[in-house]
N, C-alpha and C positions, 0 to 999 in steps of 0.2 A: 596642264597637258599631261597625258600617261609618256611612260616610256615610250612606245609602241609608237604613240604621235610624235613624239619632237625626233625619233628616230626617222621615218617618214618625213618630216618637213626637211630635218636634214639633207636625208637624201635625195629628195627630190628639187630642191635648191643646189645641189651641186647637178643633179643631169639636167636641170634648164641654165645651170652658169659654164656648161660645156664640159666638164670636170674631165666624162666618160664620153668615148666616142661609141656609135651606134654599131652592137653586136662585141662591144668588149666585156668582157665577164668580170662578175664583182667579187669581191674576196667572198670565200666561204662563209658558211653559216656560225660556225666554229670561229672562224678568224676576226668575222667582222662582231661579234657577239663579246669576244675579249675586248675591242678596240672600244667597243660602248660601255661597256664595263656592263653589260645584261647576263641574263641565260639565255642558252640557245633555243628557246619556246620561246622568249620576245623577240628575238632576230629575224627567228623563223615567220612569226607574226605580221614582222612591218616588214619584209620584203614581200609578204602574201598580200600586204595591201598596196605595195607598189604594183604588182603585177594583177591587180584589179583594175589600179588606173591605168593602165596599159602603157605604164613609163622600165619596167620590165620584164622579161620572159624566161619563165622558167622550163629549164632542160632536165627532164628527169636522168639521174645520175652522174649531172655535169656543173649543174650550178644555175647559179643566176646572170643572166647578158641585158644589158642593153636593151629594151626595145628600137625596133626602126621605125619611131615615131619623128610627126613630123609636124610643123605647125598648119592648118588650115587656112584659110585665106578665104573669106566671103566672096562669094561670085558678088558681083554688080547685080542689085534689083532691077526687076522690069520696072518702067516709068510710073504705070497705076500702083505698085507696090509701094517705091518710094511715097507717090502723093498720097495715099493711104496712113503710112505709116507718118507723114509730117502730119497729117489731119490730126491725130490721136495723140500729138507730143504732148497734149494739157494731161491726157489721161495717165500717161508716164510719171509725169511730176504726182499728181495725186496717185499712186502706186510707191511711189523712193521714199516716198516722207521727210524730204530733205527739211522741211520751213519750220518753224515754231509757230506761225500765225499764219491760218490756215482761210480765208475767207472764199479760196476759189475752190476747195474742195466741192464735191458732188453730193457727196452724203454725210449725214451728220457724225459728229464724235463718238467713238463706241462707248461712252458710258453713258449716254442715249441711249444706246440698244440695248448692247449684251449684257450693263452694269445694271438693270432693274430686274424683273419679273424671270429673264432669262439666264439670267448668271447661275440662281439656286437649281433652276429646273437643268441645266447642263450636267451638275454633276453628281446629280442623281438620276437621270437618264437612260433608259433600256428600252431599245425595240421590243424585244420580245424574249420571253424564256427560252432558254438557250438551243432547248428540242426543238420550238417551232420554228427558228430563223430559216429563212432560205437562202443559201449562201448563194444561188445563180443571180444572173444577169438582173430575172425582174422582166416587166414588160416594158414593151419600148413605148407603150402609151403612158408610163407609169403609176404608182403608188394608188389602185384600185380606189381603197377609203377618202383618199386626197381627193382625189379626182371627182367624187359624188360628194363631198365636203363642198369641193368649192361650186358646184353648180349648182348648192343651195344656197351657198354666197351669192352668188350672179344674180339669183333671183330677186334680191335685196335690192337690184340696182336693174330690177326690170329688166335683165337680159336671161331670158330662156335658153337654155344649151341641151342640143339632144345626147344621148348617153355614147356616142362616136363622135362628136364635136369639140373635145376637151384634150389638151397633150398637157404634159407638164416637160418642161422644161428646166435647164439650167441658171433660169432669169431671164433677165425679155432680153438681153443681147443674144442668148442664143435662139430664141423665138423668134426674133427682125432675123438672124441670120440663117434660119432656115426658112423662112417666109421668102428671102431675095434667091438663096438656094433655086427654090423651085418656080420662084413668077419669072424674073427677071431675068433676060437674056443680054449681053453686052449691047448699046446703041438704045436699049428701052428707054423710051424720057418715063421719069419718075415724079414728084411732088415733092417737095419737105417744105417744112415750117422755117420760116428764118425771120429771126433767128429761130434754130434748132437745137438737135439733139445730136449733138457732133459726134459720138461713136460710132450714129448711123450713117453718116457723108461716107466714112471711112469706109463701112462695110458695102456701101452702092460706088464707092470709087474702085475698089478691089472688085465689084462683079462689074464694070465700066459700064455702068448705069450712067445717062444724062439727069443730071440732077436740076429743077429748077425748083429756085424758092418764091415760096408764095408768103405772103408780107404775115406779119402776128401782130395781130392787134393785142386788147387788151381781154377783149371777150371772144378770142380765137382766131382761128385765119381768116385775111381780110376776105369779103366775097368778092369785091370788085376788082382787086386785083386777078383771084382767083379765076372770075368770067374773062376778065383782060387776055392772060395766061390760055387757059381754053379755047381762044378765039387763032391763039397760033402753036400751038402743043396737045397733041394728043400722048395722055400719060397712063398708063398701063396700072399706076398704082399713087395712093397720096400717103405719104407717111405722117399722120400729126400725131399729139400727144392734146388729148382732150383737158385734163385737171392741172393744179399745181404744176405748170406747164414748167419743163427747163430749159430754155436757163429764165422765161420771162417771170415766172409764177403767175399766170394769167388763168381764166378761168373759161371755160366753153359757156357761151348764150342760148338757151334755147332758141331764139333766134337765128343763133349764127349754123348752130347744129342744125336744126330744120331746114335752111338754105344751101348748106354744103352736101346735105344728103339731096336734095334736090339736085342740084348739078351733078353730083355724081351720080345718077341714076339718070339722069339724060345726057350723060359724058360718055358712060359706061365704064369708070372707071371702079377698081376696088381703093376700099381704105381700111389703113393699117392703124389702129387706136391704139396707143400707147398711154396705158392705164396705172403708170408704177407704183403711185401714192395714193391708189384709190382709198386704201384702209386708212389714210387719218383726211380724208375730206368726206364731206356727208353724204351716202348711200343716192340721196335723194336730187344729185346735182344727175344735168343730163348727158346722157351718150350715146355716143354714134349708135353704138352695137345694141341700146335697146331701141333706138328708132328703128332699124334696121331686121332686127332680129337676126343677125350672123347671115345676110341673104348675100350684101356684096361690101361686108363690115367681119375684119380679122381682129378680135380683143386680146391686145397681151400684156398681162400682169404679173406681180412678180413680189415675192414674200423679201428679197434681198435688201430691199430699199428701208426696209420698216422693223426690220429682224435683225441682221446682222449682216455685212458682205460677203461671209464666207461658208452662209448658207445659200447656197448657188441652189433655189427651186424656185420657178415660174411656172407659167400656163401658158397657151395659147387658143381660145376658144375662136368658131368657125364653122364655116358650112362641110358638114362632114366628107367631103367630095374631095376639099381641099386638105383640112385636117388629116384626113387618113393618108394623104401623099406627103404631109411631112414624118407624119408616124413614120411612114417608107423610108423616110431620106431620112429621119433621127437615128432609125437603124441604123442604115447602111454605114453613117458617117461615125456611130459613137454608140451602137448597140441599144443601152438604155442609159440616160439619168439615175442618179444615186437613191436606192429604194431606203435605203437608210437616213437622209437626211430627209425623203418626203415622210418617212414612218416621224420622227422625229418633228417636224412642222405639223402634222396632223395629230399628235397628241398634245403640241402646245395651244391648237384652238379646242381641240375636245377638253382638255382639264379647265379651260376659261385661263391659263396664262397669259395667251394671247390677246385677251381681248381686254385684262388690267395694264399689261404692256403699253397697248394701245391709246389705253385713257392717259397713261403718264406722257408718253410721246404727242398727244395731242397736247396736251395744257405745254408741253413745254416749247413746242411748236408758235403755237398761239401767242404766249408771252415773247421769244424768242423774235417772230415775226413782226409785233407790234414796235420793240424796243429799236430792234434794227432800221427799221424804216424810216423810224423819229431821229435816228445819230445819223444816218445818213443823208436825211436832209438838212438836219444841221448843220452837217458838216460843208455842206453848199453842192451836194448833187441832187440829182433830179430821179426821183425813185418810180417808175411806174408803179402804179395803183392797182391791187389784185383783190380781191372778191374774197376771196379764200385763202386761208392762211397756209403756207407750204414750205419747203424748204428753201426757196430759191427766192432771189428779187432782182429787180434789174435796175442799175444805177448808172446814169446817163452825164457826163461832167461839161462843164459847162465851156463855151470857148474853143479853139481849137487843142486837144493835147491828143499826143502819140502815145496808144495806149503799151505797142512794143518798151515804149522806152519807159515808161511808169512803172511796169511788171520786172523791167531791168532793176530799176529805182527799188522796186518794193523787194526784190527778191537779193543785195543788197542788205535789207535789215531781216532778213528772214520772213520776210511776208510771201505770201505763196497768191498771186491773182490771176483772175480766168477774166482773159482780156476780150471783150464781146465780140473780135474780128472772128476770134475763134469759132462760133455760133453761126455763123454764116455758110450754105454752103457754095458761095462764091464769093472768094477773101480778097478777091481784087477789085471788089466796090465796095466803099467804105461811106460810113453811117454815121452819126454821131459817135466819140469815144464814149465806150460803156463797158463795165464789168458784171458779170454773174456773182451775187453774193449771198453765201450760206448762210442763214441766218443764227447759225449756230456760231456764229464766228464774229456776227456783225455790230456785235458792242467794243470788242476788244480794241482798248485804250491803244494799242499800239497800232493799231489800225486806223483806229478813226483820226490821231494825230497825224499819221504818214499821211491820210487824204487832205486834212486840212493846210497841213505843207504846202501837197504839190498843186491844190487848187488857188492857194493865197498866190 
């Protein structure tokens, strides 16, 4: 620590231990500069940073007092905000990084991502020579280039997008959260997949959306439940997630995609496709939004999942009708998205980094996915069976066990687990005990012996 800081923690360690009552003046610049044994440039220094943090107030010609600061106190949340905010505790723990053994995270380990093709390209890295940058805002439809980049992407995957049909976004949670922004009024019944995509519960419990879930098979949402469901819910919107589905890692059927676009065009409902992992499952699997052509089909994808977390750029493609009234509300709420992280992702697929990246994260995938599957049923659970290799799998144990009390157990020896109640988005009916598990995680020796414990 400099001078300047350990004078500041002092001092600020005696105005929160009461030392100085509020509005009494502190020795001089002079006086207290001698007591520190500093100059009076460093004295003067760390009281300018006390009176940044607003723990003192300076009197020109008089000194330094006290501020009459005071501690805040959190009002009491409204009820949807609490249940909101308990929805999202799993996403907390993956955010703190408390655990060493990491099986319930969401996304894989960053030397997966950042540690190959994109580490070099980081830092060596320029938008643009330094005359042409445009320091404003940017468009609120964002990053021009990006934007006719990815709808010759889309075309790969049979989905057509007209040149107003495309937003880029902050990653698909900011995409789902201005999609419920603008459909979804309080009391709307809604669809989701359950198990789901539990950051979305969170954000339709915060606009007091009725949520009901519609079952997940293995090759997608079941249809029968779903006609079941339709026969007493009229739902305004379906949220699924078509590929490498999370938490199940399930795969969408031609079949089942032909049947649910069926019902929703005789429901009249809209669907929200949630396409995260489309870049390491194959171009050629099927989706709502090329059956549909963006008519009553919202696709939203997102580079964060496959790239790195902290590059926050997605998409949202659409029928331009709609699309352009989130462009409205992306303004309104957040101006534009970062033109510099989209300049940045559209020069890692134009140099081809992106797309060696890609091949390493797939084979590591693949192996990753195959390895874990085989220890976990060694291990004596029951792994649903996915088509497609992704990040996720879903492990079903056997007997009755409490999956609260295992995630207590696990977390204990530093295991960090995404207990399957959690996936649900109604936690007061309970299913088999099951976990969501990354496959990036799902050899680890301390893992697979913690399961084989608490199953024996």
């Amino acid at each position: 620590m400099s001078r300047v800081d350990k004078i500041v923690q002092n001092v600020s360690g005696l105005l929160s231990a009461g030392a100085y009552k509020a509005g009494e003046r502190l020795p001089s610049v002079r006086q207290a500069a001698r007591e520190h044994g500093v100059s009076k440039n460093t004295m003067a220094d760390a009281y300018d940073r006390l009176v940044a943090q607003g723990l003192l107030e300076a009197r020109a010609g008089s000194g330094y007092y006290v501020a009459q600061f005071q501690i805040v106190r959190p009002a009491p949340q409204a009820p949807h905000v609490a249940a909101a905010v308990d929805i999202v505790s799993l996403l907390r723990e993956q955010l703190d990084q408390h655990y060493e053994v990491r099986p319930g995270d969401g996304r894989p380990p960053a030397f997966w991502t950042e540690g190959s093709e994109l580490k070099r390209f980081f830092s060596g890295f320029k938008t643009a020579e330094p005359a042409s940058v445009d320091f404003g805002y940017g468009s609120s439809w964002g990053y021009a280039p990006l934007r006719e980049r990815l709808r010759m992407l889309l075309l790969e995957r049979s989905i057509s997008v007209p040149p107003d049909g495309l937003l880029l976004t902050h990653g698909v949670n900011h995409g789902l959260d201005l999609i419920i922004r603008h459909l979804i009024e309080p009391g709307d019944t809604v669809f989701v997949d359950d198990p789901g995509y539990y950051p979305l519960f969170g954000k339709l419990t915060l606009a007091k959306a009725h949520m009901v879930g519609i079952r997940r098979g293995p090759d997608g949402p079941d249809l029968e439940d779903l006609a079941a469901k339709l026969a007493v819910h009229r739902p305004k919107v379906f949220f699924t997630q078509s590929h490498a589905h999370n938490p199940t890692g399930g795969t969408l059927s031609p079949a089942v995609a032909f049947g649910l676009m069926q019902l929703a065009e005789r429901s009249g409902f809209l669907i929200v496709e949630n396409d995260a992992l489309a870049d390491i499952v194959p171009a050629t699997l099927p989706r709502l939004a090329a059956l549909d052509q963006l008519n009553r089909v919202l696709y939203v994808g997102t580079f964060s999942k496959t790239l790195s977390a902290s590059l926050r750029c997605g998409f949202v493609a659409g029928h331009p009708s709609i699309v352009g009234a989130l462009s409205n509300l992306k303004m309104l709420t957040m101006v534009a998205t970062s033109d510099y992280v989209e300049r940045f992702v559209f020069n890692l697929i134009q140099g081809g980094q992106y797309l060696r990246h890609l091949r390493r994260l797939k084979a590591r995938v693949e192996e990753a996915h195959k390895a874990s599957g085989a220890q976990l049923e060694a291990a004596g659970l029951k792994v649903r069976q996915s088509v497609t290799p992704g990040f996720y799998l879903w492990a079903e144990f056997p007997g009755d066990v409490d999956e609260l009390e295992l995630c207590r157990r696990a977390a204990e020896r530093s295991i960090f687990l995404a207990p399957g109640s959690v996936f649900s988005p109604d936690r007061g009916v309970r299913g088999p005990a099951a976990i969501r598990v990354n496959v990036a995680y799902g050899t680890n020796p301390a893992f697979i012996d913690f399961l084989r414990e608490q199953i024996r």
